[in-house]
DSSP file (Angstrom, degrees, kcal/mol; ACC not computed):
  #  RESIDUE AA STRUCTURE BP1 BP2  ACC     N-H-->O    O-->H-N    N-H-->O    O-->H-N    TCO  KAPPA ALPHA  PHI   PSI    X-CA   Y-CA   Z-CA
    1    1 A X              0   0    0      0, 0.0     5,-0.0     0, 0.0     0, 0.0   0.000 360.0 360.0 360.0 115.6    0.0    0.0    0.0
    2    2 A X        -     0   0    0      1,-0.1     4,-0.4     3,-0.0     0, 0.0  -0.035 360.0 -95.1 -61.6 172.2    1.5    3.1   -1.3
    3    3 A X  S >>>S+     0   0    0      2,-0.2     3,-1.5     3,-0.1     4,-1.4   0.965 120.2  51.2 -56.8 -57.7    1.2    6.6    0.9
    4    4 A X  I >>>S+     0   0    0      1,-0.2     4,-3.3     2,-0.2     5,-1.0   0.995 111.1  48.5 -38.4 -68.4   -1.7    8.1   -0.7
    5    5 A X  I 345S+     0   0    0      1,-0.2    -1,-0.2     2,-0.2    -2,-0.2   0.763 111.2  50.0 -52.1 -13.1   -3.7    4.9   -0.3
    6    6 A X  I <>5S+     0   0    0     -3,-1.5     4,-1.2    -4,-0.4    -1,-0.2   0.725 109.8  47.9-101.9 -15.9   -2.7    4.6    3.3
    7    7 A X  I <X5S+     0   0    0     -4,-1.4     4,-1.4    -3,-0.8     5,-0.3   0.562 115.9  53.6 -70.7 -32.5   -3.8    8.6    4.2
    8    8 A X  I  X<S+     0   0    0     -4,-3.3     4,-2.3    -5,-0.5     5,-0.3   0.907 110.3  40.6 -73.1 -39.9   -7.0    7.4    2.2
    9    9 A X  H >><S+     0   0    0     -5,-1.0     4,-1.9     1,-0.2     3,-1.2   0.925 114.9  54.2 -69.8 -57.5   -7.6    4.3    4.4
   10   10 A X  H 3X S+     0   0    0     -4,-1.2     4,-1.4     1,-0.3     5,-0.2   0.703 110.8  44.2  -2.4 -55.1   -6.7    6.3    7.7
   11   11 A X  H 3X S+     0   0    0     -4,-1.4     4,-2.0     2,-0.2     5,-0.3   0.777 108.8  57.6 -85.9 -24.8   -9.1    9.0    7.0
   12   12 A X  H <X S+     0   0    0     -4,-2.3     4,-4.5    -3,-1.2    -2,-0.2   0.984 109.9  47.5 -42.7 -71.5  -11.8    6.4    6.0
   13   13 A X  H  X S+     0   0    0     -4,-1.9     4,-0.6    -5,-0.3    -2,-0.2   0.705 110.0  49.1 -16.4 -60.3  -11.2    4.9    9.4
   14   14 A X  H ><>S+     0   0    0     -4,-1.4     3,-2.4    -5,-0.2     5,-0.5   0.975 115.8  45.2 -64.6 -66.8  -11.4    8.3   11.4
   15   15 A X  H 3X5S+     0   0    0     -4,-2.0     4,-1.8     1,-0.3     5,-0.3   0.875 102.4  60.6 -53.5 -60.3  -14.6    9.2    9.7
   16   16 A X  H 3X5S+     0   0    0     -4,-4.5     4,-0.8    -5,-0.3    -1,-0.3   0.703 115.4  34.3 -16.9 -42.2  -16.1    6.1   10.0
   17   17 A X  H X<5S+     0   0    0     -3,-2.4     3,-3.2    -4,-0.6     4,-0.4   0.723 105.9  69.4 -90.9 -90.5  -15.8    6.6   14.3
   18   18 A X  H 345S+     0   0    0      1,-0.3    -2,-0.2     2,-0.2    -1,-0.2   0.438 103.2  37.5   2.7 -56.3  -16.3    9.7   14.0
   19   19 A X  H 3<<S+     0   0    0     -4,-1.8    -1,-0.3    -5,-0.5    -2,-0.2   0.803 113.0  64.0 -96.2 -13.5  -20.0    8.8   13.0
   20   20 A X  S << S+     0   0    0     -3,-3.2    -1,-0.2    -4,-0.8    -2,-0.2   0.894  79.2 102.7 -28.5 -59.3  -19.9    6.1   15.4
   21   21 A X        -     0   0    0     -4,-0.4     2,-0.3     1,-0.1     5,-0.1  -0.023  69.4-123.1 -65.8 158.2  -19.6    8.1   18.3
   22   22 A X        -     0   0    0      2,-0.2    -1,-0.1     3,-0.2    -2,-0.1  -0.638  10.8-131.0 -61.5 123.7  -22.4    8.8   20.6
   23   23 A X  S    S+     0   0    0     -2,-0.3     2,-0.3    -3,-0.1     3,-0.2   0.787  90.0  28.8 -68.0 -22.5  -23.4   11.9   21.3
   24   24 A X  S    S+     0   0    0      1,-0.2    -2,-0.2     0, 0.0     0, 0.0  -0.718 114.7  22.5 -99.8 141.1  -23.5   11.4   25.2
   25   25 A X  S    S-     0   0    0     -2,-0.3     2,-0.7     1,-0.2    -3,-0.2   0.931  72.1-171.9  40.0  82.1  -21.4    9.1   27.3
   26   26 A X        -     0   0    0     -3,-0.2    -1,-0.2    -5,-0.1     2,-0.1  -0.852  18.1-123.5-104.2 142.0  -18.6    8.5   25.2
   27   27 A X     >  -     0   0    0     -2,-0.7     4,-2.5     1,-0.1     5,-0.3  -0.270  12.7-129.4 -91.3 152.7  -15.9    5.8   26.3
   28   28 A X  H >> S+     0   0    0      1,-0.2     3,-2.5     2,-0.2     4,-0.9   0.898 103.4  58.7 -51.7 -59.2  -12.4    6.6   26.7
   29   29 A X  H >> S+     0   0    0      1,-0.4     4,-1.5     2,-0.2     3,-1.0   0.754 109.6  41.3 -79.2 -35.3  -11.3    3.7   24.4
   30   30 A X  H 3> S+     0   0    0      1,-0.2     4,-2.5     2,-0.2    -1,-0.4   0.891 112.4  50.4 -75.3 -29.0  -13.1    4.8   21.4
   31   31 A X  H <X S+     0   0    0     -4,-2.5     4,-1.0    -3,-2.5    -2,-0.2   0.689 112.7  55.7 -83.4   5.6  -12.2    8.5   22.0
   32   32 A X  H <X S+     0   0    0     -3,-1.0     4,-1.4    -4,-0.9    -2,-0.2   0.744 106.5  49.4 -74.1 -33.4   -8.3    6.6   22.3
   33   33 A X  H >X S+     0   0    0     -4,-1.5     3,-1.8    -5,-0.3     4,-1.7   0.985 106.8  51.5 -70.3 -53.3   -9.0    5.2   19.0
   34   34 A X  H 3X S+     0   0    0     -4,-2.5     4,-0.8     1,-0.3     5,-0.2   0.720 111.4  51.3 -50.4 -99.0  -10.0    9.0   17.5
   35   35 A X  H 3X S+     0   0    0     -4,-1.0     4,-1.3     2,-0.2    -1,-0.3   0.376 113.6  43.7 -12.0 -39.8   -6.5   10.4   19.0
   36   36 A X  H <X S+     0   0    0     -3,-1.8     4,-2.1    -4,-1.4     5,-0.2   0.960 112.9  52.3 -82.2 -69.5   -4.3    7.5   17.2
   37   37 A X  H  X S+     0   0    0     -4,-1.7     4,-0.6     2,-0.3    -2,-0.2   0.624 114.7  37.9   6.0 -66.9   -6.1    7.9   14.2
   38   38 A X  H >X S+     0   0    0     -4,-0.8     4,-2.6    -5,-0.3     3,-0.7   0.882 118.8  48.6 -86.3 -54.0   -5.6   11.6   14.1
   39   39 A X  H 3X S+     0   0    0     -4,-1.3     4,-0.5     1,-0.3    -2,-0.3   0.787 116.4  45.1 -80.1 -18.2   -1.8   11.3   15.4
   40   40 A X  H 3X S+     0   0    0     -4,-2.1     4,-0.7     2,-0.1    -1,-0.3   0.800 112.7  54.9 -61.7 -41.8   -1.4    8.2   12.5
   41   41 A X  H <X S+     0   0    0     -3,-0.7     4,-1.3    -4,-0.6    -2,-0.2   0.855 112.0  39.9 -84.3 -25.6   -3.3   10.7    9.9
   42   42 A X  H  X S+     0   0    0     -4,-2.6     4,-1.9     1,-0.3     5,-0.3   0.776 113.8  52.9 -92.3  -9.6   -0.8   13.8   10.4
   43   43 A X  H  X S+     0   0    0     -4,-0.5     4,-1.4    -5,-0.4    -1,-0.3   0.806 113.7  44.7 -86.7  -6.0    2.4   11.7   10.6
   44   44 A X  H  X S+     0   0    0     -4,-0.7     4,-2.0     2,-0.2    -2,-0.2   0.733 107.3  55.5 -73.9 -33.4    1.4   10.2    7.5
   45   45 A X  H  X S+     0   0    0     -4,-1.3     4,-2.8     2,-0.2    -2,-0.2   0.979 106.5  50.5 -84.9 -50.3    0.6   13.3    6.1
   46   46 A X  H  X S+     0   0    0     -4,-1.9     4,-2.9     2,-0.2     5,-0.3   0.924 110.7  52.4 -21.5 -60.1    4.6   15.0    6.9
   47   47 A X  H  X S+     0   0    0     -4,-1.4     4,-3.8     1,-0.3     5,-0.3   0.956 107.9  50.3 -67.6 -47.8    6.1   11.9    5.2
   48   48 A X  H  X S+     0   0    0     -4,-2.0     4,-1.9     2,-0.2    -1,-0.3   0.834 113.1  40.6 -28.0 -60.5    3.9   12.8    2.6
   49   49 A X  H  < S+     0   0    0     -4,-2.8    -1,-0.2    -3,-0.3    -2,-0.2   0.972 117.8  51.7 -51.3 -54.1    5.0   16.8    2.4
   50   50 A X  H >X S+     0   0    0     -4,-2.9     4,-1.3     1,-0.2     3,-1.0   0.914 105.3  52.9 -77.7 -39.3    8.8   15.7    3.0
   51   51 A X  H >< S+     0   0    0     -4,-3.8     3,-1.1    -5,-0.3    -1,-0.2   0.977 113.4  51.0 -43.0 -62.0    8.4   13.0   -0.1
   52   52 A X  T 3< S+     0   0    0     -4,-1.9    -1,-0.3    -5,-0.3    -2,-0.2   0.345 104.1  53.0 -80.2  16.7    7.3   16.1   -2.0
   53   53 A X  T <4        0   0    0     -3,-1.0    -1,-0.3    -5,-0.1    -2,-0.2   0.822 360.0 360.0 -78.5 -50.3    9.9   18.0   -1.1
   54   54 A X    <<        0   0    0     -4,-1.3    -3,-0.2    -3,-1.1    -2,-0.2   0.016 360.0 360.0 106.0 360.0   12.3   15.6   -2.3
């Protein structure tokens, strides 16, 4: 799985809980998931910038 495809699948992911969550009584481990997720999507997206940097 190249980078692009792996920021695509990442963000799938995220949205996907995202419209999961509950509005009320949300559990820590799903809002743990949302925080890796997010901290997965922006280090994916830097390698990404620095690739295109060269």
């Amino acid at each position: 799985m190249n980078l692009e495809e792996k920021i695509k699948s990442v963000t799938d992911q995220l949205n996907d809980l995202i419209k999961r969550l509950p509005a009320h009584s949300l559990k820590p481990s799903m809002w743990a998931q949302v925080e890796e997720l997010e901290e997965e999507l922006q280090h994916l997206k830097k390698l990404a910038a620095e690739k295109e940097d060269g």
